[in-house]
ZARO-671565 format. One line per field, with one value per residue: residue in three letters; x, y, z of N, C-alpha, C in turn; chain; residue number from 1. Coordinates in pm, whole numbers. Example, Ala and Ser with C-alpha at 12.3 -4.5 7.8 and 13.67 -1.06 7.14 Angstrom:
% ZARO-671565
filo [ala/ser]
nc1 [1319/1285]
nc2 [-569/-225]
nc3 [780/708]
cac1 [1230/1367]
cac2 [-450/-106]
cac3 [780/714]
cc1 [1320/1290]
cc2 [-330/3]
cc3 [780/787]
titor [A/A]
zamar [1/2]
% end
This chain:
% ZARO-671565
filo [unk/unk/unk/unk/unk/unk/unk/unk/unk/unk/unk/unk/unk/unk/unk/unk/unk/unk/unk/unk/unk/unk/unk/unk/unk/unk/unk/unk/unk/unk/unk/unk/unk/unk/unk/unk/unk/unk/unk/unk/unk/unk/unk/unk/unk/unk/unk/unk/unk/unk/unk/unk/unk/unk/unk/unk/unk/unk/unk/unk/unk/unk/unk/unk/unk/unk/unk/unk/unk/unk/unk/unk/unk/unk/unk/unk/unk/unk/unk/unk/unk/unk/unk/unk/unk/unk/unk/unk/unk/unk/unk/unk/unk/unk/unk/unk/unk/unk/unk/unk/unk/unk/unk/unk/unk/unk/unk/unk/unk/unk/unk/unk/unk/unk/unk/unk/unk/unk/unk/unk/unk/unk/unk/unk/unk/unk/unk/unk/unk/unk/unk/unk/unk/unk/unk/unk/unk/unk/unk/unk/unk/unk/unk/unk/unk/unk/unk/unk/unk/unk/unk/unk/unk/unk/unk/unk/unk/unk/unk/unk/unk/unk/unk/unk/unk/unk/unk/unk/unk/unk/unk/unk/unk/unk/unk/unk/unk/unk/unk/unk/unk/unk/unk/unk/unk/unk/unk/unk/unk/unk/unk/unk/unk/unk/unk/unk/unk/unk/unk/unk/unk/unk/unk/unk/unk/unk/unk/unk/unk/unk/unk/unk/unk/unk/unk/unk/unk/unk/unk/unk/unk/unk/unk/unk/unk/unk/unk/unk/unk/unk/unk/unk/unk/unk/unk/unk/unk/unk/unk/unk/unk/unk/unk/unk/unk/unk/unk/unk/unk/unk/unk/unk/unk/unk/unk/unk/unk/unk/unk/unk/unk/unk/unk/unk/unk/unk/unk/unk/unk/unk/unk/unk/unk/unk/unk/unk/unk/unk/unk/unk/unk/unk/unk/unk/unk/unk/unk/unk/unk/unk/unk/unk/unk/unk/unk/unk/unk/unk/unk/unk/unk/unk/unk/unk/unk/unk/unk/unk/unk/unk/unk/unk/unk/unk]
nc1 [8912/9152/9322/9749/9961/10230/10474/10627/10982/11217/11519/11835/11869/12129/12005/11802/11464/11284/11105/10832/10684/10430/10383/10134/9919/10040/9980/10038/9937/10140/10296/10526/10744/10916/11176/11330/11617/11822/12092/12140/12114/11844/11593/11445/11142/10958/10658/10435/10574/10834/11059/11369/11508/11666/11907/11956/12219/12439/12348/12502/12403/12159/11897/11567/11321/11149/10983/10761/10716/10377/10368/10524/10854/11017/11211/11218/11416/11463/11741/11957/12235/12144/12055/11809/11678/11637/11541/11566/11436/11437/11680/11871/11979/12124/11946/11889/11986/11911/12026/12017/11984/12011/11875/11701/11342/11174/10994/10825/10623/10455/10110/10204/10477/10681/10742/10880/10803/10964/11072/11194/11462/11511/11246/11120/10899/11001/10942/11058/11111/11109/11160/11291/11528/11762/11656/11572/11363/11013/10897/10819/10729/10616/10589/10739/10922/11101/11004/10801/10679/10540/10301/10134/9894/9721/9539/9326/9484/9667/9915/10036/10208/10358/10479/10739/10624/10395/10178/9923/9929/9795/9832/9813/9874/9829/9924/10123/10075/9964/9676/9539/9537/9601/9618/9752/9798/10027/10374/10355/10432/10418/10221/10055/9901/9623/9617/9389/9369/9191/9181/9372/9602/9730/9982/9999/10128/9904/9748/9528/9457/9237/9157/8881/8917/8741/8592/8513/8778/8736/8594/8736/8853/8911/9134/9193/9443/9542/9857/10145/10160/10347/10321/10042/9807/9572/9340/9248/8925/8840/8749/8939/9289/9614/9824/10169/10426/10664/10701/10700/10690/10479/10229/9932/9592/9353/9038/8811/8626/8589/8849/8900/9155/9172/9326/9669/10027/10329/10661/10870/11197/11227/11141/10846/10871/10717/10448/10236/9935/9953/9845/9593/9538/9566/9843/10019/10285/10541/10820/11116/11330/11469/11597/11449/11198/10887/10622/10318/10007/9666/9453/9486/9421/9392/9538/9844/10042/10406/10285/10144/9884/9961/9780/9642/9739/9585]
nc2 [5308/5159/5275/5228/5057/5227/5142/5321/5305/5212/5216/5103/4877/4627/4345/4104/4203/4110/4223/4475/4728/4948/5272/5379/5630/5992/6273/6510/6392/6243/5941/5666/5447/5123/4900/4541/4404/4125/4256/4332/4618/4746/4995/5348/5536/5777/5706/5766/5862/5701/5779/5772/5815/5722/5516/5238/5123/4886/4591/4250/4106/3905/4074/4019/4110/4439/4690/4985/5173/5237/5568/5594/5644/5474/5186/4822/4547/4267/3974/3804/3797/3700/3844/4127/4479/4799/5062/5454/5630/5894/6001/5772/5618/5378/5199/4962/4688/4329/4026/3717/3340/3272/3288/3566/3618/3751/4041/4265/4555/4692/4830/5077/5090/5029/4798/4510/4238/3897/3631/3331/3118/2968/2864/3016/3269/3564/3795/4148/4417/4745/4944/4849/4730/4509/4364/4015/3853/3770/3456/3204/2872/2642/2538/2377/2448/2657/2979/3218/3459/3732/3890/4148/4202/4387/4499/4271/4123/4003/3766/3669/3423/3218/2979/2776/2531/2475/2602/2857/3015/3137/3328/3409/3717/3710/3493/3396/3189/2886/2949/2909/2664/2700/2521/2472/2379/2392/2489/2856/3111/3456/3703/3884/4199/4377/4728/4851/4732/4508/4334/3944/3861/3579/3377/3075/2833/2755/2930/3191/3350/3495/3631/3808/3956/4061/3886/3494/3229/3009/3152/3165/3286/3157/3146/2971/3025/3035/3032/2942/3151/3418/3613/3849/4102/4311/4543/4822/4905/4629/4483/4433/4224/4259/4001/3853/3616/3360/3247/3308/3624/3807/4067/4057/4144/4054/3941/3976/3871/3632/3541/3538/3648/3985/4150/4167/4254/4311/4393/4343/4212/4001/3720/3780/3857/3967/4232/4490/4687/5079/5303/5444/5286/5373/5303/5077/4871/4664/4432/4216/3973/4078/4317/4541/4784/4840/5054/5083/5158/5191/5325/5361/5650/5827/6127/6162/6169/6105/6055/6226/6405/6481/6769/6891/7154/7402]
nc3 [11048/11228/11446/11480/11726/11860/12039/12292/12361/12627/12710/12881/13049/13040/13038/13045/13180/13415/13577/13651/13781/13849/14054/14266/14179/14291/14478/14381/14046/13942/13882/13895/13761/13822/13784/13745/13668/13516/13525/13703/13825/13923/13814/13806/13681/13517/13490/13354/13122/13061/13120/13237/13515/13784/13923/14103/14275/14397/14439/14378/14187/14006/14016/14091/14152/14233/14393/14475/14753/14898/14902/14754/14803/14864/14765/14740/14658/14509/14557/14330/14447/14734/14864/15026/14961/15066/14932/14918/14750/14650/14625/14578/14758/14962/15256/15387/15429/15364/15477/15350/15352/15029/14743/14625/14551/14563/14705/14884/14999/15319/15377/15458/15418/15605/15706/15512/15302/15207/14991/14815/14696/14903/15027/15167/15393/15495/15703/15757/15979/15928/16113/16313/16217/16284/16416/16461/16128/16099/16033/15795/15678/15457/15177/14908/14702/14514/14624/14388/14381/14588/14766/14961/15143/15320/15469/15493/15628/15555/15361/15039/14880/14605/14378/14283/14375/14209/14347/14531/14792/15106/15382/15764/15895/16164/16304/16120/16031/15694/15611/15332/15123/14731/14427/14142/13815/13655/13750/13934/13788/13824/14081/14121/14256/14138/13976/14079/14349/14394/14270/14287/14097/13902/13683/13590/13395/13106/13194/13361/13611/13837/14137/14288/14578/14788/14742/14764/14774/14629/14408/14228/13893/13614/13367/13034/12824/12479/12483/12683/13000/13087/13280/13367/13380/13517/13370/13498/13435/13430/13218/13066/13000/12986/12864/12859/12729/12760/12558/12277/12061/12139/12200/12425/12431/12597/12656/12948/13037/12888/12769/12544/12298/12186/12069/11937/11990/11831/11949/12100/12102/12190/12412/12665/13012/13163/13267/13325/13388/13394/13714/13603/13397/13131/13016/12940/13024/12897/13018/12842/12768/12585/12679/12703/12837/12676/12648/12594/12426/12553/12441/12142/12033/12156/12317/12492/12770/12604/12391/12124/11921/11589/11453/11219/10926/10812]
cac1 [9044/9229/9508/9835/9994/10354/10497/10786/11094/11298/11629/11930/11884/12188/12022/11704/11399/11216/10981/10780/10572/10400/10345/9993/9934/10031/9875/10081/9931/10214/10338/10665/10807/11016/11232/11416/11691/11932/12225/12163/12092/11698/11563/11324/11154/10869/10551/10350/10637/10937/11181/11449/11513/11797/11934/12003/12333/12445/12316/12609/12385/12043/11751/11439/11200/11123/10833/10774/10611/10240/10372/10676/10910/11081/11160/11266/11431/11544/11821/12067/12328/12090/12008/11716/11785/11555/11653/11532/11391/11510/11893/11877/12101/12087/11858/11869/12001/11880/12124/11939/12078/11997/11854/11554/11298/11056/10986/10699/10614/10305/10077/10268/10600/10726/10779/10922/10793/11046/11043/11292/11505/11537/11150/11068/10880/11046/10905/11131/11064/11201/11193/11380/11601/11809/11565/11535/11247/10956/10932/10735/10779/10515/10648/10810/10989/11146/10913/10857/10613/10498/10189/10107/9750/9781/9382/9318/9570/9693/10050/10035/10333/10360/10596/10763/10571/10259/10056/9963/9950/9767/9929/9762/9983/9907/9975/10209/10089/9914/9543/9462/9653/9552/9630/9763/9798/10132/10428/10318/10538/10394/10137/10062/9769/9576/9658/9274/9392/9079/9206/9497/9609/9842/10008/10041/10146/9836/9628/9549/9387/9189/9082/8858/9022/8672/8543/8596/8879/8680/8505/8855/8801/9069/9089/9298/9519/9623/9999/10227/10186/10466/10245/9917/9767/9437/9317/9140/8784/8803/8681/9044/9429/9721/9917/10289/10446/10786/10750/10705/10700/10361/10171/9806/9505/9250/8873/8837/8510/8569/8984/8970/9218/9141/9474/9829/10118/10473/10784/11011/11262/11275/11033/10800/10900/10635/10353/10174/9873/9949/9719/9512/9494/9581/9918/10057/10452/10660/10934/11147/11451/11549/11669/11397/11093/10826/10514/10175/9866/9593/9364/9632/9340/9398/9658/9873/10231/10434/10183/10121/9874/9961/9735/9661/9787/9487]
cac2 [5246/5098/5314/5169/5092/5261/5150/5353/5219/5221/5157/5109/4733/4578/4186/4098/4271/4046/4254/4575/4765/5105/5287/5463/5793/6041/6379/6557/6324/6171/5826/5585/5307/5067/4768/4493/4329/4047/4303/4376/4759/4815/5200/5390/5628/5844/5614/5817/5869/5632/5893/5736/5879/5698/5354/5180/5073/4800/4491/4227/3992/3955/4173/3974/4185/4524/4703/5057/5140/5289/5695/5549/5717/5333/5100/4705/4478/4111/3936/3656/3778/3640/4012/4215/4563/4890/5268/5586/5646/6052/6017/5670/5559/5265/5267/4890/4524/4191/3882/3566/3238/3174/3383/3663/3620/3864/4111/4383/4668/4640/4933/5181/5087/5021/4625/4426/4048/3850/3476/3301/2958/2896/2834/3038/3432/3662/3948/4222/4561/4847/5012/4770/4618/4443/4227/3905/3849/3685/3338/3110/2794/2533/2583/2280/2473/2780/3095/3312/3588/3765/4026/4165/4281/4404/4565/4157/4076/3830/3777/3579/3344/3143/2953/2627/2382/2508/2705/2965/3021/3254/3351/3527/3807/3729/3385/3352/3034/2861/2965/2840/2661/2690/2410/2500/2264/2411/2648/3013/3246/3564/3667/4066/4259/4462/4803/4901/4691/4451/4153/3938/3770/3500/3267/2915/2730/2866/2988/3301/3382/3617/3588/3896/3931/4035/3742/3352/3196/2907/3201/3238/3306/3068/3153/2913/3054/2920/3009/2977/3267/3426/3751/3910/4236/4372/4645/4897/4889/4495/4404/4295/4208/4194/3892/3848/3470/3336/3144/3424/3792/3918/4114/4012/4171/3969/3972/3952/3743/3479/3470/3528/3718/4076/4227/4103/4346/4296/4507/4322/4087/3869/3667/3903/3841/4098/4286/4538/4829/5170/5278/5476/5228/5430/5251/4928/4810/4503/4379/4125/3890/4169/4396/4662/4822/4919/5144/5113/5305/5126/5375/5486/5773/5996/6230/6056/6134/6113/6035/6373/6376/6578/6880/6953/7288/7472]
cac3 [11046/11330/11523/11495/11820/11846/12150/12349/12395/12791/12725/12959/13088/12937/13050/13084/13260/13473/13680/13689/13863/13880/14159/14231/14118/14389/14495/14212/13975/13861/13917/13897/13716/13862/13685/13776/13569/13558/13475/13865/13823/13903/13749/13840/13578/13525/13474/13233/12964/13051/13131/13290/13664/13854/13887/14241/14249/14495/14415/14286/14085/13916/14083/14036/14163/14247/14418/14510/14841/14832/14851/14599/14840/14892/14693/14799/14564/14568/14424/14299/14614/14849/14957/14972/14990/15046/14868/14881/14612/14587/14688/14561/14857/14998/15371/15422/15320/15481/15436/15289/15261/14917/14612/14666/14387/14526/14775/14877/15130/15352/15313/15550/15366/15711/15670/15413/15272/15123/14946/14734/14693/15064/15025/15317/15409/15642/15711/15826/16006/15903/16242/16350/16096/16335/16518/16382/16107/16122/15921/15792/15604/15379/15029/14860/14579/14476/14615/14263/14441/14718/14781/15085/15173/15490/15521/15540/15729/15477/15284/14950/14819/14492/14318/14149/14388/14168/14477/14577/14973/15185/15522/15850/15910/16306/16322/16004/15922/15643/15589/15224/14980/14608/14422/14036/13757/13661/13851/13931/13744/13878/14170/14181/14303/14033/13996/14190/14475/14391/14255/14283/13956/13892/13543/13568/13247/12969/13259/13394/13719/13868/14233/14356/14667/14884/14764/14835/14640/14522/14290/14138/13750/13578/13180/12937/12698/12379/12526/12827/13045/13179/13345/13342/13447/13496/13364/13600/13429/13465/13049/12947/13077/12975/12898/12838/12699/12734/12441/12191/12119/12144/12398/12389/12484/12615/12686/13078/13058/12802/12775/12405/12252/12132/11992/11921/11909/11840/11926/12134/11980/12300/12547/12727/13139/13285/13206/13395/13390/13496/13769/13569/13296/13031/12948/13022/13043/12904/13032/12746/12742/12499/12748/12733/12856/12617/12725/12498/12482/12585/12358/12027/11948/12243/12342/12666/12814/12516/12254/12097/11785/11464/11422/11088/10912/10752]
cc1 [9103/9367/9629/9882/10124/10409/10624/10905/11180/11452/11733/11989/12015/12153/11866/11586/11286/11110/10986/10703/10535/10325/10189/9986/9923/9974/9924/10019/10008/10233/10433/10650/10884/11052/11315/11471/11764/12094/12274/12155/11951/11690/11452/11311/10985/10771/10470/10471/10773/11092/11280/11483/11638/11755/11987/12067/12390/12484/12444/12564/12266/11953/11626/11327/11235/11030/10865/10677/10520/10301/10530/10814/11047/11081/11247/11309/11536/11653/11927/12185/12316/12046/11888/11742/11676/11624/11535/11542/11443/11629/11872/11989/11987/12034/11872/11990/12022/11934/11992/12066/12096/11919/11718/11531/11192/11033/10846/10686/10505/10271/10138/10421/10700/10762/10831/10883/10903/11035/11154/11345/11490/11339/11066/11014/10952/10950/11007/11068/11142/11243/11295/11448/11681/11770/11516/11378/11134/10920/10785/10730/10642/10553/10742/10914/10980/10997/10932/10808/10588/10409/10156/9983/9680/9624/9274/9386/9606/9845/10016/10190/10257/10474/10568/10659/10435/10122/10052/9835/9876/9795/9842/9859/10018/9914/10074/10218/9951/9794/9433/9588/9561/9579/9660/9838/9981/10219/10397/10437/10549/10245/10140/9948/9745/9575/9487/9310/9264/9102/9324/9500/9761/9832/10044/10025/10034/9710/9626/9435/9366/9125/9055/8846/8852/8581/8591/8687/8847/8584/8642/8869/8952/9045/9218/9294/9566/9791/10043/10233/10271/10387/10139/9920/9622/9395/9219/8955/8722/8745/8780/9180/9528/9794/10022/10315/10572/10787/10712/10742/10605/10327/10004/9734/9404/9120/8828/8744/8546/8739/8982/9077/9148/9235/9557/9918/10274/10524/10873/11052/11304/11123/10978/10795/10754/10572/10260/10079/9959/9815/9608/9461/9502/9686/9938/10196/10489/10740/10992/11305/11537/11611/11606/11240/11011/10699/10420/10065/9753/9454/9449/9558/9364/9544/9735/10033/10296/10402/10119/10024/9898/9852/9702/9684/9646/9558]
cc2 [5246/5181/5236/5206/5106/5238/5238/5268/5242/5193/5188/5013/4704/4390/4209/4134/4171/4098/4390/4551/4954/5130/5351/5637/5863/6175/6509/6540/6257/6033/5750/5453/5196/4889/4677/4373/4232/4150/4345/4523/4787/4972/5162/5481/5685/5736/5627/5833/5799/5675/5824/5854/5853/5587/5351/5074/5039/4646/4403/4095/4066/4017/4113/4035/4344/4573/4801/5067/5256/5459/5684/5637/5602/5281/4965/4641/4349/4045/3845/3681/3760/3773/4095/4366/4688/5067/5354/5621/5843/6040/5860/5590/5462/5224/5134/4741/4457/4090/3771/3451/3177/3315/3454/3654/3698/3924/4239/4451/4620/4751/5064/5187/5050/4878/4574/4281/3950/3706/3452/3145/2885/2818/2886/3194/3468/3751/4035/4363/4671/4986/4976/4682/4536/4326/4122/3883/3731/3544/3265/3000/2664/2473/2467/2328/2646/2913/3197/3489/3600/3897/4017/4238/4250/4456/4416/4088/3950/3878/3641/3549/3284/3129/2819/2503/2411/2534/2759/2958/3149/3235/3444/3589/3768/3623/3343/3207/3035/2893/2881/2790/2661/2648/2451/2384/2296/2507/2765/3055/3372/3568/3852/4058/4377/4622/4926/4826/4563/4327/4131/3816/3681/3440/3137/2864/2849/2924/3114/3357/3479/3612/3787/3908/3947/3920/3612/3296/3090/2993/3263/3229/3232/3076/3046/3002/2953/2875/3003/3109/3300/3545/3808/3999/4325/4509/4709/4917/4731/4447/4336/4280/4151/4096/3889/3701/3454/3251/3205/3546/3883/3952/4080/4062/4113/4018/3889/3813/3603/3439/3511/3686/3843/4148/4216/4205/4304/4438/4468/4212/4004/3806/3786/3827/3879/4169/4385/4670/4943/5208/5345/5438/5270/5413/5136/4869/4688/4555/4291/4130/3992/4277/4545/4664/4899/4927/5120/5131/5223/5170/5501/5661/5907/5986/6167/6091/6176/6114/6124/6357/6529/6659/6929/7093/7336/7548]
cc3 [11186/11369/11510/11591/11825/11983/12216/12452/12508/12765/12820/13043/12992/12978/13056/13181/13291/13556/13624/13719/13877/13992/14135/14193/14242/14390/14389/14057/13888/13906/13846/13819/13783/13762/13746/13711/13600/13512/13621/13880/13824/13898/13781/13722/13611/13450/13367/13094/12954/13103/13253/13442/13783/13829/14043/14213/14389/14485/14321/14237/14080/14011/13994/14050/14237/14266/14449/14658/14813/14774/14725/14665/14872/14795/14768/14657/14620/14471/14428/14421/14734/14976/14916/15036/14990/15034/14918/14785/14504/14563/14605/14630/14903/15158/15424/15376/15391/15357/15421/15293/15150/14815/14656/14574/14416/14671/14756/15017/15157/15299/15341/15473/15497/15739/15547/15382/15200/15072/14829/14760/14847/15141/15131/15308/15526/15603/15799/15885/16003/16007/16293/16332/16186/16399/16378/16286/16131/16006/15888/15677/15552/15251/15013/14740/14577/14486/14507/14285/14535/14748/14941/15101/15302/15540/15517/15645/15649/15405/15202/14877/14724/14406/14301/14261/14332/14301/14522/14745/15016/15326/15617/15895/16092/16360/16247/16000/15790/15665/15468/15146/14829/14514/14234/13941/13707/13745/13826/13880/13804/13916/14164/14203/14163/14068/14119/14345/14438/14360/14272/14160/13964/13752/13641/13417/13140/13089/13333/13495/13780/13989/14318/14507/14791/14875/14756/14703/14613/14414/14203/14009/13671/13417/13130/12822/12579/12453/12666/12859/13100/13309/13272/13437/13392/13481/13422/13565/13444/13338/13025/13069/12984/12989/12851/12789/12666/12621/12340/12186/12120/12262/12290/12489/12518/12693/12837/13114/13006/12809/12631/12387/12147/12032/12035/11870/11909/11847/12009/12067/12110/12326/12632/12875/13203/13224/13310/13331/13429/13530/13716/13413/13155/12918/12987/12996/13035/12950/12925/12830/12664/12552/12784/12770/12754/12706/12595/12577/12476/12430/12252/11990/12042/12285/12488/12648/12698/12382/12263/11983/11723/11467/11281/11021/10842/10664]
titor [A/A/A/A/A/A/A/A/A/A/A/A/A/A/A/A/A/A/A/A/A/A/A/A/A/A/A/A/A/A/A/A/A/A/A/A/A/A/A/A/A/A/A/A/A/A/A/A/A/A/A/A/A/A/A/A/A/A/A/A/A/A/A/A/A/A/A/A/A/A/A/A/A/A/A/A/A/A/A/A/A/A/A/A/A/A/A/A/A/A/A/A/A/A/A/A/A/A/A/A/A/A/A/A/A/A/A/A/A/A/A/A/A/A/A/A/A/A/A/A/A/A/A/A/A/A/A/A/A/A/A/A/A/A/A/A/A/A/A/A/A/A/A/A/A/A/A/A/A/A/A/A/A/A/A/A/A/A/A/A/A/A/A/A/A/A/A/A/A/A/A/A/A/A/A/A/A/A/A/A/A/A/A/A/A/A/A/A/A/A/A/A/A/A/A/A/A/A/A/A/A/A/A/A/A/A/A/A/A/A/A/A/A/A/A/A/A/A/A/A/A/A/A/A/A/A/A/A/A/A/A/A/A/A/A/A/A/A/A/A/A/A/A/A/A/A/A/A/A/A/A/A/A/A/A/A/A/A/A/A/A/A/A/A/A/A/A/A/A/A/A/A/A/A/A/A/A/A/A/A/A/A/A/A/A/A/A/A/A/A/A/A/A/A/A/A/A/A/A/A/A/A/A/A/A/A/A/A/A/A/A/A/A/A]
zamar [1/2/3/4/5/6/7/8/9/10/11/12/13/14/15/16/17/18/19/20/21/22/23/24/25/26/27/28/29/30/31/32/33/34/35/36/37/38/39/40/41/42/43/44/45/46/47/48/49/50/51/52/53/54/55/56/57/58/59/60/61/62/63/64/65/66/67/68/69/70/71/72/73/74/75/76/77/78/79/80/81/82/83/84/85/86/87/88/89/90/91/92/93/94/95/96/97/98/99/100/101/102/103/104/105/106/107/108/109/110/111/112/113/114/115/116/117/118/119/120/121/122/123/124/125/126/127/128/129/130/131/132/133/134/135/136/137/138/139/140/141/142/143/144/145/146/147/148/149/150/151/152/153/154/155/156/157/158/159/160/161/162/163/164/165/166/167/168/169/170/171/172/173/174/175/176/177/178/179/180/181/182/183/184/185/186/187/188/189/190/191/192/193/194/195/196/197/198/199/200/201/202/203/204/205/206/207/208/209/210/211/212/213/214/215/216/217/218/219/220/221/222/223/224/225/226/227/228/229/230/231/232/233/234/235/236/237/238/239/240/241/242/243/244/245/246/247/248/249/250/251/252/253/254/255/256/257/258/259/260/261/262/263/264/265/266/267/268/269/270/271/272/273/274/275/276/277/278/279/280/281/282/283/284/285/286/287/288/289/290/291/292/293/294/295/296/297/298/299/300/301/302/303/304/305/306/307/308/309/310/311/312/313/314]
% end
């Protein structure tokens, strides 16, 4: 008989949760949550069991994205007041905030945490330095439509954009121009890097992409879905991934090779935004329209974080 999957519930969003992300597991072995809502309050929380942790308070509209940097000691977040803004993640004070002229829809650290990427309506990347927040950033402009993401993979020397003009962009960090464009049949929704660092995955419309990053991006693995994807996320052994769909309420497990669907769970009563692994694959995080974060167990049979099993009495 089949585990039933019980998912745990995040609450404290009072609007919609458009992004996560977990950080990597640090030398403790623990690792971070991070969220980012339209109520304009991104949380941080404990990664393995949800546990709420602080809230970075600032921001005076929606917070579209949120990223932690590699030791999770930073975090950056972008947002509807045309500001991107970087905390400290202990004190949860506020360490930074670069003026935009127009809405931040996504932001990321390099690997040092020592830079910032940014992209949004104004259709353009800065990059900022956090040494030297004052000095003008660096730019770069191709993008016909609303930038929706932004990854940085800095041990290439590359920065990836994607958004509404359906493509996704690769950037040389030491020329900051165009390198590749990648040519998608509908707009990118979301563009992350897989929680091994190994691939970088993107949604367009019912498709769901997978480009293994040391190799060439004409071997980029493109699956059709029955549904509109809103977000995908790869799971660290590379068999399945997570998909999310604004036009329902399931989360769906899928079969990495073929695309088919393995297992359908409900438990939010919205649109699922965002979808991610944690890095040791053991859980994996919605986001929903419904205002919360649930956590499920990749494998319901074993013991994990909050999921305790019963014992029987003799």
């Amino acid at each position: 008989m089949s585990n039933r999957v019980i998912p745990l519930t995040c609450s404290g969003h009072t609007r919609p949760v458009v992004d996560l992300q977990f950080s990597p597991i640090n030398p403790g072995g623990k690792y971070f949550l991070i969220s980012a809502c339209k109520d304009g309050n991104p949380m941080l929380r404990d990664g393995m069991t949800g546990d709420w942790i602080g809230t970075f308070q600032g921001h005076k509209g929606a917070v579209w994205s949120a990223r932690l940097s590699n030791d999770a000691a930073r975090a950056v977040t972008g947002s509807a007041d045309f500001s991107a803004k970087v905390w400290d993640t202990v004190t949860g004070q506020e360490l930074h905030s670069f003026s935009h002229n127009h809405i931040v829809r996504s932001a990321d650290f390099n690997k040092d945490g020592s830079r910032i990427l940014t992209g949004g309506k104004e259709k353009k990347l800065r990059i900022f330095d956090l040494y030297r927040p004052d000095a003008p950033p660096l730019e770069a402009t191709d993008h016909e439509d609303t930038i929706k993401a932004v990854v940085w993979d800095e041990d290439r020397h590359l920065v990836m954009s994607a958004g509404d003009d359906s493509t996704v962009r690769l950037w040389d960090l030491r020329t900051m121009r165009s390198t590749c464009v990648i040519t998608c049949s509908d707009p990118v929704s979301t563009l992350t890097k897989s929680p091994d660092g190994q691939y970088i995955t993107w949604a367009a419309g019912k498709k769901a992409n997978f480009w293994k990053i040391d190799g060439p991006v004409e071997a980029t693995k493109s699956l059709t879905l029955e549904q509109n994807t809103s977000s995908v996320s790869l799971h660290p052994d590379h068999k399945k991934f997570v998909a999310g769909s604004a036009d329902d309420l399931w989360v769906r497990i899928c079969d990495f090779d073929t695309g088919k669907v393995s297992d359908v769970y409900k438990g939010h009563h919205g649109p699922i935004h965002t979808v991610s692994y944690s890095p040791d694959g053991e859980i994996y995080a919605t986001g929903s329209e419904d205002g919360t974060i649930r956590l499920w167990q990749t494998n319901p049979s074993k013991c994990y974080g909050l999921w305790q099993k019963s014992v029987p009495i003799n």
